[in-house]
N, CA, C and O atoms as a DFTB+ gen file, in Angstrom:
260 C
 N C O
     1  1       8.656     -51.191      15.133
     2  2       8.965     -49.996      15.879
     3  2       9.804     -50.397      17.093
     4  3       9.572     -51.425      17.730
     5  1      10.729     -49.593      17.368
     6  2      11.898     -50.114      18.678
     7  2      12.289     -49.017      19.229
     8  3      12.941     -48.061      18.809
     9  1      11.708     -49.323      20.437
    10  2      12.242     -48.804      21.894
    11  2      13.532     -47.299      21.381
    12  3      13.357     -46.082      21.315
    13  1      14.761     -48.180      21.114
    14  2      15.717     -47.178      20.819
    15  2      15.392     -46.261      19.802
    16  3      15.916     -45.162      19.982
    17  1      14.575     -46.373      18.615
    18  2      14.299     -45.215      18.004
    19  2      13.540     -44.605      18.487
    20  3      14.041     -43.507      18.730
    21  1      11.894     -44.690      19.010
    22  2      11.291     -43.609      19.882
    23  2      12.329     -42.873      20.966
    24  3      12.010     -41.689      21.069
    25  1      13.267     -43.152      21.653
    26  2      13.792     -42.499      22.640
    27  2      14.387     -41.147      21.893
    28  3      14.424     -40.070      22.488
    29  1      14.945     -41.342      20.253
    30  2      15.468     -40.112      19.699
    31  2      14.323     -39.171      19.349
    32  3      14.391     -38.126      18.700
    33  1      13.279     -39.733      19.893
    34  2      11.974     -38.655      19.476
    35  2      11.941     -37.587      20.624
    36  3      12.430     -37.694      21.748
    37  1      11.133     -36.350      19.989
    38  2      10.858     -35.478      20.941
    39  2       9.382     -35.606      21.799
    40  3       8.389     -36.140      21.306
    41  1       9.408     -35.227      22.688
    42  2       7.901     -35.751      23.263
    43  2       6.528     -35.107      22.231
    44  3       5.441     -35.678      22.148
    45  1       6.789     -34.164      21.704
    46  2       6.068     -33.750      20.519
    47  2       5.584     -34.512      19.361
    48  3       4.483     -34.520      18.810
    49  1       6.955     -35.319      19.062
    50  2       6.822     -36.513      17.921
    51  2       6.390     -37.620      18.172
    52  3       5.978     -38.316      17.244
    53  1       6.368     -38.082      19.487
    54  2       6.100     -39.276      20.311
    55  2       4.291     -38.932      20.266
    56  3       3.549     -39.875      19.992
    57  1       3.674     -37.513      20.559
    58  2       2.664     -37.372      20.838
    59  2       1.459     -37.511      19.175
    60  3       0.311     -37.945      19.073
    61  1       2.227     -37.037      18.336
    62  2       2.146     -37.250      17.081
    63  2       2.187     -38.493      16.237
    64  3       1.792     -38.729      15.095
    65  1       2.934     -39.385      17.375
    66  2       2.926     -40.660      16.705
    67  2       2.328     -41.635      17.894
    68  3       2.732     -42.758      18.196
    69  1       1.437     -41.016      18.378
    70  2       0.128     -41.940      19.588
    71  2      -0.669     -41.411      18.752
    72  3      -1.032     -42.409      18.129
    73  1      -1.178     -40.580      18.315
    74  2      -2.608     -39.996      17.411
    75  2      -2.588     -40.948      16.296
    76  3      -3.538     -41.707      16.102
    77  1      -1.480     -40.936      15.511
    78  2      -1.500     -41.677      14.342
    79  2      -1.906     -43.654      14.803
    80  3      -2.694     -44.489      14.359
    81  1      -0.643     -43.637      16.107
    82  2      -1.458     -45.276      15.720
    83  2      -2.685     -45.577      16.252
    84  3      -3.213     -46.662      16.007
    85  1      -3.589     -44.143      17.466
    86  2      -4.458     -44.182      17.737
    87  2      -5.688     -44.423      16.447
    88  3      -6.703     -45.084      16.668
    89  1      -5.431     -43.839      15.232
    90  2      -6.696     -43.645      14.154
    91  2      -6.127     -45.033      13.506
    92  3      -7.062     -45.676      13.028
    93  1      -4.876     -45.672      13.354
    94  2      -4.843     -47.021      12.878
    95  2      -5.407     -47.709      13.838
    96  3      -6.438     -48.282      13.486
    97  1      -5.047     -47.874      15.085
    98  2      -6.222     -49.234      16.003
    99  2      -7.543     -48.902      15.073
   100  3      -7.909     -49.745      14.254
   101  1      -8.342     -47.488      15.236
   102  2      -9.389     -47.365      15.272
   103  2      -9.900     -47.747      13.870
   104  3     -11.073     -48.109      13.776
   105  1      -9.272     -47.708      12.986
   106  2      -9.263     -48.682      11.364
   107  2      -9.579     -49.650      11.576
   108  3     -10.766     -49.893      11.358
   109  1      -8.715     -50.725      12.107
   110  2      -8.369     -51.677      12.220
   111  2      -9.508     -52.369      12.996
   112  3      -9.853     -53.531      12.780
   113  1     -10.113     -51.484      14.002
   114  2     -11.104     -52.683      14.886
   115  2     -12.033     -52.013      13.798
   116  3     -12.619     -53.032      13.432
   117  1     -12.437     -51.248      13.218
   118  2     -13.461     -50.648      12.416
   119  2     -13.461     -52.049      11.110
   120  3     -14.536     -52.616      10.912
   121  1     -12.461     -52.404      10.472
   122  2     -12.336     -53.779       9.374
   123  2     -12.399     -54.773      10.559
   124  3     -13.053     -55.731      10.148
   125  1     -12.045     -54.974      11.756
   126  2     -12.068     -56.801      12.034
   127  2     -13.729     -56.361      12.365
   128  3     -14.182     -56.563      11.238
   129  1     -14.460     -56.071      12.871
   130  2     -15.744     -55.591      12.629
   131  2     -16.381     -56.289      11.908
   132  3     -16.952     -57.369      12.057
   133  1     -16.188     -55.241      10.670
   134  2     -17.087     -55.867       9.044
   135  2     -16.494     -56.878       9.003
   136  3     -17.026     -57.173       7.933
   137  1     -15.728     -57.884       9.229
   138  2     -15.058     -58.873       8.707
   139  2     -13.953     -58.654       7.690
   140  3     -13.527     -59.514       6.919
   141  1     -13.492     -57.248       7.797
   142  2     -12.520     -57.081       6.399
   143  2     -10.752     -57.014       6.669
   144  3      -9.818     -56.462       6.086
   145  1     -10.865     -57.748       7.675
   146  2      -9.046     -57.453       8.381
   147  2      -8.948     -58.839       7.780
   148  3      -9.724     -59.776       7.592
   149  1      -7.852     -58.615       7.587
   150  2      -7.424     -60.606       6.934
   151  2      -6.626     -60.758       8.104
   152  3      -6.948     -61.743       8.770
   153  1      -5.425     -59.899       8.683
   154  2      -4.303     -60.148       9.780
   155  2      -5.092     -59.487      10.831
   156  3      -5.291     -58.272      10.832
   157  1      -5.516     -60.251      11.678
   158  2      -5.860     -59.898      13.009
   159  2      -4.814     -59.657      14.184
   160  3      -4.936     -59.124      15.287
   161  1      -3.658     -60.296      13.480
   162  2      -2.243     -59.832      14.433
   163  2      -2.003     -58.446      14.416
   164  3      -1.358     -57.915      15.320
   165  1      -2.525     -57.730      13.345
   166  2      -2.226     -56.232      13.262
   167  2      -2.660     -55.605      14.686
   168  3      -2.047     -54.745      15.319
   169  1      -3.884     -56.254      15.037
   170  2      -4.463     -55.209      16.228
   171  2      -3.319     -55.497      17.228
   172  3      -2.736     -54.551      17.758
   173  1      -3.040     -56.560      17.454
   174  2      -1.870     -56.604      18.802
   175  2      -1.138     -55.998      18.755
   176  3      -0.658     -55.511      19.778
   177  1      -0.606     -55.675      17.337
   178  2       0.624     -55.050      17.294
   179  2       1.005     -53.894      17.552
   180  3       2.038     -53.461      18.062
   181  1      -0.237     -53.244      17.023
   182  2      -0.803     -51.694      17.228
   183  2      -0.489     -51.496      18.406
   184  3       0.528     -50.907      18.773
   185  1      -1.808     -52.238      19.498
   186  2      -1.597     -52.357      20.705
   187  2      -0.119     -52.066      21.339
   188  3       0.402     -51.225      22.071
   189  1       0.188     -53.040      20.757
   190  2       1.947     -53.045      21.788
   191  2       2.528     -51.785      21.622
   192  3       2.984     -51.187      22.596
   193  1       2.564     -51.271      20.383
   194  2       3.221     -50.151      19.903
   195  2       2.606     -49.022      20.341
   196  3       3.294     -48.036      20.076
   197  1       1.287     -48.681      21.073
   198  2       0.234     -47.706      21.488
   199  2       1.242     -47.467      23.160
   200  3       1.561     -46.438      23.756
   201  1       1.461     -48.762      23.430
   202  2       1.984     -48.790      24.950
   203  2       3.434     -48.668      25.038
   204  3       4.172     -48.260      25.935
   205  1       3.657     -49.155      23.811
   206  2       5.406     -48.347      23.962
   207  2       5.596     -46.886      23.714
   208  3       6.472     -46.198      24.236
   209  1       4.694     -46.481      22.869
   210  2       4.857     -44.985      22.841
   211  2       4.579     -44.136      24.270
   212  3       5.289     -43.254      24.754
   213  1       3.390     -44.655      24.757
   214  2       2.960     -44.163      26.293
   215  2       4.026     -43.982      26.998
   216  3       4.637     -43.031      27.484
   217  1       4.121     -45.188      26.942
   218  2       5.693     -45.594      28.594
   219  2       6.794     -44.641      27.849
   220  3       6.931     -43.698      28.629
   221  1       7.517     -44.457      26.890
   222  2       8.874     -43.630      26.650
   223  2       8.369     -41.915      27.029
   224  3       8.950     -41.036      27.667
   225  1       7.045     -41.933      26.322
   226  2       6.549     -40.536      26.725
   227  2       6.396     -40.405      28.708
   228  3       6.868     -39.447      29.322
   229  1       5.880     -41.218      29.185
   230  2       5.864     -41.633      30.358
   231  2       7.435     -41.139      31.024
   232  3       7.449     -39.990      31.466
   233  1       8.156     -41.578      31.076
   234  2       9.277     -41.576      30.825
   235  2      10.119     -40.082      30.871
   236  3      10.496     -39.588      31.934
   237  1      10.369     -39.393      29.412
   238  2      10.497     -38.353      29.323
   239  2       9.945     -37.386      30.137
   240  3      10.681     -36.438      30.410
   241  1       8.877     -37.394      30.572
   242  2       8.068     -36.586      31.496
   243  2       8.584     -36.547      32.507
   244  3       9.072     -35.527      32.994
   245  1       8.570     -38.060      33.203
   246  2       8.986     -38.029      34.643
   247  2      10.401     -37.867      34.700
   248  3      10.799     -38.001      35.857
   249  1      11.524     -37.574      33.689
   250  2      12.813     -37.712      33.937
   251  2      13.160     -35.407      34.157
   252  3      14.031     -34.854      34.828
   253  1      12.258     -34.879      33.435
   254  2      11.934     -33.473      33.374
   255  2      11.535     -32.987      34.302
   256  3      11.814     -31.814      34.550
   257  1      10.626     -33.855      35.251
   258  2      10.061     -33.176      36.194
   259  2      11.459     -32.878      37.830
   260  3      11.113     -32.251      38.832
């Protein structure tokens, strides 16, 4: 996921696509849990991508106001 494509999002789609990787983290720590994640890099990644969506939405907001 990259920076320059979220920016062509609408803050609507941006908000739509924090829910979604919100219920993947929540998968994801739900399998490293049971022991059933094989890539534990997934959670970081999520992560990173949870906080890039924030900050562009972040962003958009404060450039509106």
């Amino acid at each position: 996921m990259k920076a320059a494509d979220l920016r062509n999002k609408s803050v609507k789609d941006l908000q739509d696509e924090l829910l979604a990787l919100r219920k993947e983290q929540f998968n994801l720590r739900m399998q490293h849990t049971t022991g059933q994640l094989t890539n534990s890099s997934q959670l970081g990644k999520v992560r990173r991508n949870i906080a890039r969506v924030k900050t562009i939405i972040g962003e958009m907001t404060s450039q509106s106001v």
